[in-house]
N, C-alpha and C positions, 0 to 999 in steps of 0.2 A: 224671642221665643222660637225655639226651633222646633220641625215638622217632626211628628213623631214616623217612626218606618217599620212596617212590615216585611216580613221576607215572605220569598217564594220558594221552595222547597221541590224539589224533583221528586214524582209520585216513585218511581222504580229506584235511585238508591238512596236517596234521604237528602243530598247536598242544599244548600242554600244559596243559589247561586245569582238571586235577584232580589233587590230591594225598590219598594216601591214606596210611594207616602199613603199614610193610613185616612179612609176615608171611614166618615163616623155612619154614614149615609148607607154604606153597603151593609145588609143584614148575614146574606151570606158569602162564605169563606169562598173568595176570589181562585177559577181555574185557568189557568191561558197554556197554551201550547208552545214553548220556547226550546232553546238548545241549551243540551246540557253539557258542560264540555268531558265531565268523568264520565259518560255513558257515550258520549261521541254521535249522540242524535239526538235529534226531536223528540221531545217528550212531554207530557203534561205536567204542568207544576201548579201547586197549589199553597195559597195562603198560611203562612203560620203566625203564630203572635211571638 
């Protein structure tokens, strides 16, 4: 059985630039702060299905 995976999406141009494993437990859509490398900075990225 393998992990199912969510991406993480850059709020400013859309990319998916992170995957992570889905957890059932979280209600709401996960934000962290990471490097985007097509914006060339730190930006907020957030959860998508």
């Amino acid at each position: 059985m393998s992990v199912k995976k969510v991406a993480l999406a850059c709020s400013v141009c859309g990319q998916r630039n992170y995957f992570i494993p889905e957890n059932k437990k979280r209600t709401e859509r996960l934000t962290l702060n990471k490097y985007c490398k097509y914006c060339g900075k730190v930006t907020s990225h957030r959860e998508t299905k």
